[in-house]
MARZA-667357 format. One record per atom (N, C-alpha, C, CB): residue in one letter; x, y, z; residue number from 1. Coordinates in nm, 4 decimals, m for minus. Last residue first. Glycine has a CB too. Layout:
! MARZA-667357
R r       c1       c2       c3   k
R A        X        Y        Z NUM
...
//
This chain:
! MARZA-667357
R r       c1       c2       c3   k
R X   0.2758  m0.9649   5.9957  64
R X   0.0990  m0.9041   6.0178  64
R X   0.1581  m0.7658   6.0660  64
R X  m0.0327  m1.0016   6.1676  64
R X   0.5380  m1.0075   5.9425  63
R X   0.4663  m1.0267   5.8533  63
R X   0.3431  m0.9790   5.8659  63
R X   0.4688  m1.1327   5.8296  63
R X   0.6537  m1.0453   6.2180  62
R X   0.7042  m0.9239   6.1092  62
R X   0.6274  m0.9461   6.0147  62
R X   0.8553  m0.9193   6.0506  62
R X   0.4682  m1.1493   6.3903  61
R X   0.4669  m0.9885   6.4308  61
R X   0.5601  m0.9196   6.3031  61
R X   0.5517  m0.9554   6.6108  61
R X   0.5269  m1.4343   6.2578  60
R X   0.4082  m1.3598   6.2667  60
R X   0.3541  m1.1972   6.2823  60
R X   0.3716  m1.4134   6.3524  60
R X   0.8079  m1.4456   6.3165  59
R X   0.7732  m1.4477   6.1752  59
R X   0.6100  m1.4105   6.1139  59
R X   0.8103  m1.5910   6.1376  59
R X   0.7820  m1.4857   6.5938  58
R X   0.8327  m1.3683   6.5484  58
R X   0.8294  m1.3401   6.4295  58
R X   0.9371  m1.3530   6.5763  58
R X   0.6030  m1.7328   6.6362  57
R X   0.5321  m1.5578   6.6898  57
R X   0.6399  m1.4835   6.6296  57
R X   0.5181  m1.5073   6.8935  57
R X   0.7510  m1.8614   6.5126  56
R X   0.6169  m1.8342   6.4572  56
R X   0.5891  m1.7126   6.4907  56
R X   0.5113  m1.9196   6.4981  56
R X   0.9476  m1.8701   6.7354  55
R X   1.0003  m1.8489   6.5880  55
R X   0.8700  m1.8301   6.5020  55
R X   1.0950  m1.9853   6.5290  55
R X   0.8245  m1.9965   6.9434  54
R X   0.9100  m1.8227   6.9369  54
R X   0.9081  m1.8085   6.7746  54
R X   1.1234  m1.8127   7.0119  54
R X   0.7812  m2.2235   6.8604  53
R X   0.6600  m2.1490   6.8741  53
R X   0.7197  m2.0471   6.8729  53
R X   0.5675  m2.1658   6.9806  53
R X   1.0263  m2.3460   6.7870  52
R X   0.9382  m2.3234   6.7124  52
R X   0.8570  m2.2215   6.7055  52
R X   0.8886  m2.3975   6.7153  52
R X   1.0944  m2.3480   7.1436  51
R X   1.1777  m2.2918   7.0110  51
R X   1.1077  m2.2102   6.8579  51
R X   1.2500  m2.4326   6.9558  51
R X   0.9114  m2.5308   7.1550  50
R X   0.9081  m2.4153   7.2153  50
R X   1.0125  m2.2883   7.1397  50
R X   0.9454  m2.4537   7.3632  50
R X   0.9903  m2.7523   7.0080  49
R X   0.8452  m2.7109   7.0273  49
R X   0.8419  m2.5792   7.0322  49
R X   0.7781  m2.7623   7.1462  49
R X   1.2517  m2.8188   7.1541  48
R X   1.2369  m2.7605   7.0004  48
R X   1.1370  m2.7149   6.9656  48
R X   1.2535  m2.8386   6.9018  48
R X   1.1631  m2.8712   7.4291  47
R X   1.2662  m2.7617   7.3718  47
R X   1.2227  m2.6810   7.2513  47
R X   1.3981  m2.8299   7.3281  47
R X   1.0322  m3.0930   7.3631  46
R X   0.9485  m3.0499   7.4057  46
R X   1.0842  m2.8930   7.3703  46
R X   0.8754  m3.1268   7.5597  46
R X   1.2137  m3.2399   7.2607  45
R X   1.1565  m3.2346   7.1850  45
R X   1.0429  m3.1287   7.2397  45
R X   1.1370  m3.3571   7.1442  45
R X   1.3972  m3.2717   7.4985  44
R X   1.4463  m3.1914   7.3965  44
R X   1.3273  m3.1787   7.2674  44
R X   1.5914  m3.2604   7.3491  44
R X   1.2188  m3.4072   7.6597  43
R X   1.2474  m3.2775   7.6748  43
R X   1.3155  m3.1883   7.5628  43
R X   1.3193  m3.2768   7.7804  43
R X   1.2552  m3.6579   7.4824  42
R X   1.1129  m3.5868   7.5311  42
R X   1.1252  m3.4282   7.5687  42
R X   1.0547  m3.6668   7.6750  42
R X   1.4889  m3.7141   7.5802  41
R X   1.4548  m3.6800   7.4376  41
R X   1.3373  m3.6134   7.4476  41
R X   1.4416  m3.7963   7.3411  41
R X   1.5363  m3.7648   7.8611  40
R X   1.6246  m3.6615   7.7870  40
R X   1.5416  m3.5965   7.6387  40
R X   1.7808  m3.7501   7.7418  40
R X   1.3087  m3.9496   7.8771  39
R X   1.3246  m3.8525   7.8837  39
R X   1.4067  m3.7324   7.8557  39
R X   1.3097  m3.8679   7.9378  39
R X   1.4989  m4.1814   7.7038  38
R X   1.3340  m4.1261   7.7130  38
R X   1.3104  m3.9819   7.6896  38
R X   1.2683  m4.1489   7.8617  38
R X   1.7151  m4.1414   7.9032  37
R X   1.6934  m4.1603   7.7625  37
R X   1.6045  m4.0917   7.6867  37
R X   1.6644  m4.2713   7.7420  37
R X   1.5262  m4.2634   8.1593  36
R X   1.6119  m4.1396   8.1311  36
R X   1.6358  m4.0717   7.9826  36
R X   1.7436  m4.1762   8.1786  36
R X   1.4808  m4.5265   8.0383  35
R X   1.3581  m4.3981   8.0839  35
R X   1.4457  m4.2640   8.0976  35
R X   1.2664  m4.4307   8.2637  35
R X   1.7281  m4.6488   8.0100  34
R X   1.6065  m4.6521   7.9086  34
R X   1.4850  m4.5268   7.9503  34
R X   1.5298  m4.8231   7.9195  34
R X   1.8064  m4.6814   8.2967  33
R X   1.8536  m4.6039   8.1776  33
R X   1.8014  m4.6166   8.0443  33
R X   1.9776  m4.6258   8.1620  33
R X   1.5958  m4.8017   8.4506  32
R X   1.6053  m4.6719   8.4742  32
R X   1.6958  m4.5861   8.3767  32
R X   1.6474  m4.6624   8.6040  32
R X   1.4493  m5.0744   8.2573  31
R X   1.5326  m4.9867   8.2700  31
R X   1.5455  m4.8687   8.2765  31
R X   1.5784  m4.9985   8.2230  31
R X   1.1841  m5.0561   8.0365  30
R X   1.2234  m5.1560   8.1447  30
R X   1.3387  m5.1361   8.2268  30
R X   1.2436  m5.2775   8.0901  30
R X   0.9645  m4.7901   7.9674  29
R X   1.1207  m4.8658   7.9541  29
R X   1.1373  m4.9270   8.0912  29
R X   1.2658  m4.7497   7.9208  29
R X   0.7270  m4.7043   7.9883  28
R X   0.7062  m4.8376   7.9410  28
R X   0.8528  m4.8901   7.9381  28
R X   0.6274  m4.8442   7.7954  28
R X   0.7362  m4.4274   7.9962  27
R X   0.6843  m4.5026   8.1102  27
R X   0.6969  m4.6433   8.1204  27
R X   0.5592  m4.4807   8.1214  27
R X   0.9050  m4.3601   7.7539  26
R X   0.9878  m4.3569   7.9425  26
R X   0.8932  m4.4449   8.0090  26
R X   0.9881  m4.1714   8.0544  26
R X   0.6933  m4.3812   7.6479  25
R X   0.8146  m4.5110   7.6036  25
R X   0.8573  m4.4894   7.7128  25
R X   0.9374  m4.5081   7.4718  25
R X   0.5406  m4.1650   7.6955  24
R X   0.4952  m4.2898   7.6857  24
R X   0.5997  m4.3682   7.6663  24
R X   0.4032  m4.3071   7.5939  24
R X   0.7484  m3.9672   7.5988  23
R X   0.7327  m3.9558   7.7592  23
R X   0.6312  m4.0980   7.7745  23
R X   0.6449  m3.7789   7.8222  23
R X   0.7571  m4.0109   7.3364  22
R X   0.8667  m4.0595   7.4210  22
R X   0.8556  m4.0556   7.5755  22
R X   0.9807  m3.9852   7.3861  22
R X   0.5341  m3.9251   7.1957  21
R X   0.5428  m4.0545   7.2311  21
R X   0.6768  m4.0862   7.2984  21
R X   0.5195  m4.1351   7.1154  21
R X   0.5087  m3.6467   7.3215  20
R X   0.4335  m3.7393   7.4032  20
R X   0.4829  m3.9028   7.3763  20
R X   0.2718  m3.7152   7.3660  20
R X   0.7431  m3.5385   7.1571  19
R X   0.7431  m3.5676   7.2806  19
R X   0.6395  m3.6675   7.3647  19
R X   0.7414  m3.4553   7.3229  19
R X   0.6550  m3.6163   6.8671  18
R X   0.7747  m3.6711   6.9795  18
R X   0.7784  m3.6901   7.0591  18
R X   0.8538  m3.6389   7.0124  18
R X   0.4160  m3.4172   6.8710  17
R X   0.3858  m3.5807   6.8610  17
R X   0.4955  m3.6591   6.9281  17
R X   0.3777  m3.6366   6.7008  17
R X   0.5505  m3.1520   6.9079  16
R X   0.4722  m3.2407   7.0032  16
R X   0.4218  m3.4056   7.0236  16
R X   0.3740  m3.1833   6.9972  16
R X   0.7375  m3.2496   6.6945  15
R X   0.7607  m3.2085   6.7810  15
R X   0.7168  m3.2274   6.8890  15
R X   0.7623  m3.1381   6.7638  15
R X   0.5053  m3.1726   6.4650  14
R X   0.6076  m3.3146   6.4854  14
R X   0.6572  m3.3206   6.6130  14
R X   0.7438  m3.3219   6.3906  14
R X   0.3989  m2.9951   6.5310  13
R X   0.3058  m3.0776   6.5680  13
R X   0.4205  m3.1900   6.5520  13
R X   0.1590  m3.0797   6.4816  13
R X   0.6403  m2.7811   6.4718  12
R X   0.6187  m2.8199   6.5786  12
R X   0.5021  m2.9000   6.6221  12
R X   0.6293  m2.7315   6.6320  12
R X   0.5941  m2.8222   6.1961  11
R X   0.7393  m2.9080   6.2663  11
R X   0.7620  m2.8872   6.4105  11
R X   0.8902  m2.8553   6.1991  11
R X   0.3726  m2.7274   6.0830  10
R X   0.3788  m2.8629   6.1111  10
R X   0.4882  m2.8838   6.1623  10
R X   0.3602  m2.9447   6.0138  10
R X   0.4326  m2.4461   6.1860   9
R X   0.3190  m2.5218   6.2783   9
R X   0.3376  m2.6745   6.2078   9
R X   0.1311  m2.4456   6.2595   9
R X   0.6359  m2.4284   5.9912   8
R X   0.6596  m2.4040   6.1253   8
R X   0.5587  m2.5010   6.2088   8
R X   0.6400  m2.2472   6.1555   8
R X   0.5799  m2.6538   5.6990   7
R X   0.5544  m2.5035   5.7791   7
R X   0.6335  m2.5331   5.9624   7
R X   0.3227  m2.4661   5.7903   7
R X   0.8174  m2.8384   5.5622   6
R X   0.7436  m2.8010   5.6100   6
R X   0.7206  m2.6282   5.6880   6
R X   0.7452  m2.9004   5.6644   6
R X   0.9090  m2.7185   5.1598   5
R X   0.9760  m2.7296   5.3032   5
R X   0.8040  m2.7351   5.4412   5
R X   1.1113  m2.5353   5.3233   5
R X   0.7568  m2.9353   4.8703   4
R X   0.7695  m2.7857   4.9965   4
R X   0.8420  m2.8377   5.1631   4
R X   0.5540  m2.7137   5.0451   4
R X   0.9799  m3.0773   4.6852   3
R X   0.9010  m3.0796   4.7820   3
R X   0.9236  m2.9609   4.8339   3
R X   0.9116  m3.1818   4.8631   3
R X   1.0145  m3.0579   4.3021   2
R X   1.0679  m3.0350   4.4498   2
R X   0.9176  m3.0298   4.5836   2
R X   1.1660  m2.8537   4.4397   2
R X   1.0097  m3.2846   4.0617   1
R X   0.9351  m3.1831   4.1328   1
R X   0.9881  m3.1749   4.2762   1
R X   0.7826  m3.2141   4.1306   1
//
């Protein structure tokens, strides 16, 4: 049996979940290059979020 692909809104709750737990690991890295890191990722997860959300609203305005 094949698995359903996730929805949009769950792969950007993944997304958000990323980001917060990496902007919590930046706070907690023992090393200014460990928090950078961090952060690089956090932002890119916060990116893809945003990404996502365009991509809902436009799969939303062609479908409603």
């Amino acid at each position: 049996m094949e698995e359903a692909e996730p929805t949009t809104e769950q792969l950007r709750a993944v997304q958000r979940r990323r980001e917060v737990t990496e902007r919590e690991a930046a706070d907690d890295a023992p090393t200014e290059e460990a928090v950078r890191a961090h952060e690089r990722r956090a932002d890119k997860a916060a990116y893809l979020e945003e990404r996502l959300a365009e991509q809902q609203r436009s799969d939303e305005e062609t479908d409603g």
